[in-house]
PyMOL commands that place a pseudoatom at each C-alpha (Angstrom):
pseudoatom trace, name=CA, resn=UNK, resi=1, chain=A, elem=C, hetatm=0, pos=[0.000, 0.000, 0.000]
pseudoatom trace, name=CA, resn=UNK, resi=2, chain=A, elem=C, hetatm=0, pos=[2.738, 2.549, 0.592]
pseudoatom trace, name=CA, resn=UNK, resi=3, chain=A, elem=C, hetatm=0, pos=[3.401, 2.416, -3.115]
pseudoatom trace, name=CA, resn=UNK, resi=4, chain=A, elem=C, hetatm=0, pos=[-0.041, 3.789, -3.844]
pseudoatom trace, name=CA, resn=UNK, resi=5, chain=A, elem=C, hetatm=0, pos=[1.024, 7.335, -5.555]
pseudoatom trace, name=CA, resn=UNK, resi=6, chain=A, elem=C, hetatm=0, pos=[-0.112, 10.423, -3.463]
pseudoatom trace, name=CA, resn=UNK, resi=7, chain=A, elem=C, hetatm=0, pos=[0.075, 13.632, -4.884]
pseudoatom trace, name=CA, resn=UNK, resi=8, chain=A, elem=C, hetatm=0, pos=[-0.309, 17.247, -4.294]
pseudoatom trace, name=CA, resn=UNK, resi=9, chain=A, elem=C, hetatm=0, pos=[-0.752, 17.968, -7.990]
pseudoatom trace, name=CA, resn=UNK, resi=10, chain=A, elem=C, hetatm=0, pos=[-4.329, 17.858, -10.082]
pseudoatom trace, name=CA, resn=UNK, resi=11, chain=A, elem=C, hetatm=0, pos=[-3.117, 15.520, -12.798]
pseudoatom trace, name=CA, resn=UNK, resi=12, chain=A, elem=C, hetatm=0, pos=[-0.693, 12.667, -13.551]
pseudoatom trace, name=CA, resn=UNK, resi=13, chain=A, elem=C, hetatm=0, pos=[1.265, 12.858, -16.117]
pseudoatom trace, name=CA, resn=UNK, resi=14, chain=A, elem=C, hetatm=0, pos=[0.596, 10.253, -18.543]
pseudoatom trace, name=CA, resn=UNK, resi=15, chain=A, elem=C, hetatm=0, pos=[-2.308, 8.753, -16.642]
pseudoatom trace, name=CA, resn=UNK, resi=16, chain=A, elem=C, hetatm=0, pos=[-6.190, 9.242, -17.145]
pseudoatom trace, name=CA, resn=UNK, resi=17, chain=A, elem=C, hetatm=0, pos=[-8.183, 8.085, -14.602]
pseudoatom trace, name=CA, resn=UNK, resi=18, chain=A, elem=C, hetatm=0, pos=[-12.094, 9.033, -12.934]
pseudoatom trace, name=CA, resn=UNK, resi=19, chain=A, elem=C, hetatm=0, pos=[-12.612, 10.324, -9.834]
pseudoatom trace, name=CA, resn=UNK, resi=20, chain=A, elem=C, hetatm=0, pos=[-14.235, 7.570, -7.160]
pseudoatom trace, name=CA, resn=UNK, resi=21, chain=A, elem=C, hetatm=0, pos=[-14.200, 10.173, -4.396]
pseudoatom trace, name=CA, resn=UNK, resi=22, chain=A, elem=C, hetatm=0, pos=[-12.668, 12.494, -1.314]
pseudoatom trace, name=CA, resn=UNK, resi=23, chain=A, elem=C, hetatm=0, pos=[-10.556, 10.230, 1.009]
pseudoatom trace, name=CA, resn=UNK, resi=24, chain=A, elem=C, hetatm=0, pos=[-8.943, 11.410, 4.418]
pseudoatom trace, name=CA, resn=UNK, resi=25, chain=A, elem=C, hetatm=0, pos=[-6.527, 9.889, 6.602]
pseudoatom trace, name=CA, resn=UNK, resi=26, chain=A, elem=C, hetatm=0, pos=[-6.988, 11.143, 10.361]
pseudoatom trace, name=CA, resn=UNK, resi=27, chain=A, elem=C, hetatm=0, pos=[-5.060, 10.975, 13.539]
pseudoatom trace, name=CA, resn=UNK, resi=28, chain=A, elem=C, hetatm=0, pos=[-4.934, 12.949, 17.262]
pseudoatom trace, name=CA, resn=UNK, resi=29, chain=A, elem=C, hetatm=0, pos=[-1.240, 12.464, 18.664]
pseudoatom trace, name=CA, resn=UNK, resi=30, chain=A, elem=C, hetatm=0, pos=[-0.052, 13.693, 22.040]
pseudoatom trace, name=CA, resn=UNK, resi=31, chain=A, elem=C, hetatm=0, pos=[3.523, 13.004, 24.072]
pseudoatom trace, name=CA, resn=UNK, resi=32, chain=A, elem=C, hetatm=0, pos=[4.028, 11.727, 27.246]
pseudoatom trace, name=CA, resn=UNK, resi=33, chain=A, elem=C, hetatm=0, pos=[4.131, 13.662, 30.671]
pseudoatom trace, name=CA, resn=UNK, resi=34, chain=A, elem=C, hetatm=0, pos=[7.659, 13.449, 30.786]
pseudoatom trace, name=CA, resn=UNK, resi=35, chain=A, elem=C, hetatm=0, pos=[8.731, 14.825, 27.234]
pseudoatom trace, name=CA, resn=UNK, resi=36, chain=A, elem=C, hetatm=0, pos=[5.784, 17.541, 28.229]
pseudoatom trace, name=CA, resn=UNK, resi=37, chain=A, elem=C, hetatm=0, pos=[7.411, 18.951, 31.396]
pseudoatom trace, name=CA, resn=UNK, resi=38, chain=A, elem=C, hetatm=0, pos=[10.680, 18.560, 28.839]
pseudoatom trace, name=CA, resn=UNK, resi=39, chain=A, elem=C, hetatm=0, pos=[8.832, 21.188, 26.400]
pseudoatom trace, name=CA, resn=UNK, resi=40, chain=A, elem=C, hetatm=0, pos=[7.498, 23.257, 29.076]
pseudoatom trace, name=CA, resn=UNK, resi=41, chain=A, elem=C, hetatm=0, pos=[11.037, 24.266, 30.069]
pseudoatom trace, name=CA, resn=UNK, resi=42, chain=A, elem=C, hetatm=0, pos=[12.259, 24.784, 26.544]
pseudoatom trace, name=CA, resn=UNK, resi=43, chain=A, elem=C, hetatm=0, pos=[9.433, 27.338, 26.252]
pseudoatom trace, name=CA, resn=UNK, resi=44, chain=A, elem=C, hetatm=0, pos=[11.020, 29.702, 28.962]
pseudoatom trace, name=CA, resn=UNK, resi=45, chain=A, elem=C, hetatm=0, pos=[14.280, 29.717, 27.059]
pseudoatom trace, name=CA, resn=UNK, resi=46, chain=A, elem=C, hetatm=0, pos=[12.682, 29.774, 23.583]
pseudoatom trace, name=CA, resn=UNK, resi=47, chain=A, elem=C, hetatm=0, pos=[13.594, 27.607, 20.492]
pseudoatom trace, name=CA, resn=UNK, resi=48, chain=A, elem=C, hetatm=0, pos=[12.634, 24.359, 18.571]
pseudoatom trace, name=CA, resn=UNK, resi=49, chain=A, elem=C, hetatm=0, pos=[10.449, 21.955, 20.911]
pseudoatom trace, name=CA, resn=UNK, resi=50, chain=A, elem=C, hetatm=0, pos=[11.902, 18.500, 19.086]
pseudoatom trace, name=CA, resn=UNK, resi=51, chain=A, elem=C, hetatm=0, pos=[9.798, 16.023, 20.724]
pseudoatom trace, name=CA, resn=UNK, resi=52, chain=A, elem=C, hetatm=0, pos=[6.957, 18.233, 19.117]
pseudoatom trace, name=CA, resn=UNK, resi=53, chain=A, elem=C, hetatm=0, pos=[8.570, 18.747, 15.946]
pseudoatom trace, name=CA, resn=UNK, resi=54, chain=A, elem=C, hetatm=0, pos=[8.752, 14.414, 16.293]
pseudoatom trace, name=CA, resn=UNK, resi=55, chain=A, elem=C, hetatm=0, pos=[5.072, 14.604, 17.447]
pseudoatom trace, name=CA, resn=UNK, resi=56, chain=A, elem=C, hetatm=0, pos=[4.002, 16.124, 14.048]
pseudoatom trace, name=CA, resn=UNK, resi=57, chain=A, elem=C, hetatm=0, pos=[6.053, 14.155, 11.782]
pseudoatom trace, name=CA, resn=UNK, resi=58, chain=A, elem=C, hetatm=0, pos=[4.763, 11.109, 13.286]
pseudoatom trace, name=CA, resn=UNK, resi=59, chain=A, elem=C, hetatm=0, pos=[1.195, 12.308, 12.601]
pseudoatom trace, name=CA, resn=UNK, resi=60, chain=A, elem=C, hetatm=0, pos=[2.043, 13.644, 9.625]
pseudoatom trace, name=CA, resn=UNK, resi=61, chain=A, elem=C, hetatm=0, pos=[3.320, 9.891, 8.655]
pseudoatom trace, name=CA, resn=UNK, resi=62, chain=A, elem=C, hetatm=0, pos=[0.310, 8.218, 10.172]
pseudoatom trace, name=CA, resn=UNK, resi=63, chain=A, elem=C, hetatm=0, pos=[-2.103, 10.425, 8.432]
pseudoatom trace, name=CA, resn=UNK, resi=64, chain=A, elem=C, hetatm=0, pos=[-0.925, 9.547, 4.925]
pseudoatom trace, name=CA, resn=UNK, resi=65, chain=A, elem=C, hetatm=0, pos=[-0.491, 5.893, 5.575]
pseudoatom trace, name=CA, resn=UNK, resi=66, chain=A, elem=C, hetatm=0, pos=[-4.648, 5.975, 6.463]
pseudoatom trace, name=CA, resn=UNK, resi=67, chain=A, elem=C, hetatm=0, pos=[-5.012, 8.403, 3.798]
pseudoatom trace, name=CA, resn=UNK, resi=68, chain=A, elem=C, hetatm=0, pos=[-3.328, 5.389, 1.191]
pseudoatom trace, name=CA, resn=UNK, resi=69, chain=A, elem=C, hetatm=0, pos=[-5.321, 2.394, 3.295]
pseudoatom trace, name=CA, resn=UNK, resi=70, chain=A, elem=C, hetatm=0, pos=[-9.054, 4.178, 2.928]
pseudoatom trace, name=CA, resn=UNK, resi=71, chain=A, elem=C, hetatm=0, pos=[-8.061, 4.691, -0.695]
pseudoatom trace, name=CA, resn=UNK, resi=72, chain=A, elem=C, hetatm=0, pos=[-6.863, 1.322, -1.365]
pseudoatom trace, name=CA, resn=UNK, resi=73, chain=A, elem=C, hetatm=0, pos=[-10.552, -0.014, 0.401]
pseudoatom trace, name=CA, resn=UNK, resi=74, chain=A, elem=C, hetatm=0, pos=[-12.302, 2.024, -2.115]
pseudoatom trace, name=CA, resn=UNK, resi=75, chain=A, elem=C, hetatm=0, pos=[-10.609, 0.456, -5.021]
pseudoatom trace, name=CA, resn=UNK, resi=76, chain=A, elem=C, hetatm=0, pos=[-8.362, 3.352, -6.556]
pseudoatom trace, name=CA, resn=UNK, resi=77, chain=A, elem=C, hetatm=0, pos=[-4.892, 3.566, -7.748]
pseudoatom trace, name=CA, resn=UNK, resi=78, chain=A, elem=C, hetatm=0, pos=[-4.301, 6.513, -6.766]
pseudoatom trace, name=CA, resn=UNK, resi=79, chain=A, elem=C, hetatm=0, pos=[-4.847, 9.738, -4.447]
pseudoatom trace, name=CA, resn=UNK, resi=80, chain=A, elem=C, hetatm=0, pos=[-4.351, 13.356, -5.893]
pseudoatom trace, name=CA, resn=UNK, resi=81, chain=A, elem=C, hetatm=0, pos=[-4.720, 16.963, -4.649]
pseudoatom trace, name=CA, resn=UNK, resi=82, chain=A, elem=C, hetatm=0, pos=[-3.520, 15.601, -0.887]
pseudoatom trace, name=CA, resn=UNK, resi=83, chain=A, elem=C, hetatm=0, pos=[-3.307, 18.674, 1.893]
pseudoatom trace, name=CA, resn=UNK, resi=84, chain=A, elem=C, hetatm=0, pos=[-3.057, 18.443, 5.011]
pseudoatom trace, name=CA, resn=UNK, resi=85, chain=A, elem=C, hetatm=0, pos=[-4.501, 20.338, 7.977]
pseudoatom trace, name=CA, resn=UNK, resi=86, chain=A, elem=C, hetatm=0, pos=[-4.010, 20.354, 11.733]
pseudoatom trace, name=CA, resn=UNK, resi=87, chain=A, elem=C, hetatm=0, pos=[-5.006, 21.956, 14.748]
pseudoatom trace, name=CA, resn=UNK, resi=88, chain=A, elem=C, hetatm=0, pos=[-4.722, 21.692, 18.255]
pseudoatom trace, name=CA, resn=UNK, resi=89, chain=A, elem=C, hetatm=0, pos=[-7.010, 19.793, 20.748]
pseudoatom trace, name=CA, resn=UNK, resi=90, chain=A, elem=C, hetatm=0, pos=[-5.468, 20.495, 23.748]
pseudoatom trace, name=CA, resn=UNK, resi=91, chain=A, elem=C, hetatm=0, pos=[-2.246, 21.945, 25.028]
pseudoatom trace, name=CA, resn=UNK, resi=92, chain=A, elem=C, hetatm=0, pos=[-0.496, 18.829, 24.057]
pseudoatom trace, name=CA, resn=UNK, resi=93, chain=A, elem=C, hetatm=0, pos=[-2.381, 17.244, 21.938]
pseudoatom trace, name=CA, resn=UNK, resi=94, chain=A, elem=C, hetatm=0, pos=[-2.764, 17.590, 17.984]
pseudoatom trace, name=CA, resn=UNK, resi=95, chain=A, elem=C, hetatm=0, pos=[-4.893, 16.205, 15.210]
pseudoatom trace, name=CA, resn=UNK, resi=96, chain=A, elem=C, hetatm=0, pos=[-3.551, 15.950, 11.280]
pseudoatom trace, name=CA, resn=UNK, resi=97, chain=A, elem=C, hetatm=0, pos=[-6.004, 15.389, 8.731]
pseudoatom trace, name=CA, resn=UNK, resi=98, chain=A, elem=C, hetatm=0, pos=[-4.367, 14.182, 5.445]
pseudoatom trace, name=CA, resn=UNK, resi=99, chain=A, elem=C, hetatm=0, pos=[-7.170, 14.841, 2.538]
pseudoatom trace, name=CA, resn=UNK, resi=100, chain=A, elem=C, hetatm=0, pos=[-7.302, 14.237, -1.525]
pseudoatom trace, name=CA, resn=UNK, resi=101, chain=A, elem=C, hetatm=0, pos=[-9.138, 12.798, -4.191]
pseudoatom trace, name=CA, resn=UNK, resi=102, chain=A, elem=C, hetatm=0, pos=[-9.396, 8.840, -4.667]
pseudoatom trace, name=CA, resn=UNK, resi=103, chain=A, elem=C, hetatm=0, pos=[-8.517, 8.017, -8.650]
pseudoatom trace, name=CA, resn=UNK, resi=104, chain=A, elem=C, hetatm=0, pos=[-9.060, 4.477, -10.171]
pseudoatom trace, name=CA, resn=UNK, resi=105, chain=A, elem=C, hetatm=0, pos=[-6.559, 4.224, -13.931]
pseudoatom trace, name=CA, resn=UNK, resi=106, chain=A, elem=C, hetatm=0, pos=[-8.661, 4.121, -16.870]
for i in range(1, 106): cmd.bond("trace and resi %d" % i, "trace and resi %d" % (i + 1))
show_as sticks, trace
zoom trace
C-alpha cells in the first residue's frame, strides 16, 4: 500500500483516470508527561520543541499511511490533490487530517 502514488498535484502525467471520491486519513497524537514537562522548560528559554517537531512528523506519517489504506478499500490507484490540515485539541495534543481525491486508472 505505501506504493499507492499520493500527490499534491491535479493531474498525472501520462495517466487518465475518474474520480471515485474524497478520502482522508486522520489521527490525534499527544507526548508523554515526561517529554511535556521537557517542552514546558524549553518554552522559557525559547527555540525548537523537538519532541513536538517528532510529534508532528509522526502524525504527519500516520495520516498519509490511512489516507493510502481508505483509498486502497475504495478500489483506486491513486490519491491526488492531498493537503493536510491540523489543529490543536489540547495543550499537548494535535490532530492531522491528510485529505485528496481517490482516482481508479482508466
Amino acid at each position: 500500500m505505501s506504493d499507492m502514488l499520493v500527490t499534491t498535484t491535479e493531474r498525472i502525467p501520462g495517466q487518465e483516470y475518474e474520480i471515485i471520491g474524497e478520502v482522508f486519513g486522520l489521527t490525534t497524537q499527544s507526548k508523554n508527561i515526561v517529554r511535556n514537562i521537557g517542552a514546558g522548560l524549553k518554552n522559557i528559554v525559547g527555540g525548537e520543541i523537538k519532541d513536538y517537531t517528532q510529534m508532528m512528523v509522526e502524525a504527519r506519517d500516520v495520516a498519509i499511511d490511512r489516507l493510502r489504506t481508505n483509498a486502497a478499500a475504495m478500489g483506486a490507484d491513486a490519491v491526488v490533490m492531498m493537503r493536510f490540515d491540523s489543529g490543536s485539541i489540547s495543550a499537548d495534543m494535535q490532530s492531522v487530517a491528510a485529505y485528496g481525491t481517490a482516482v481508479k486508472f482508466k
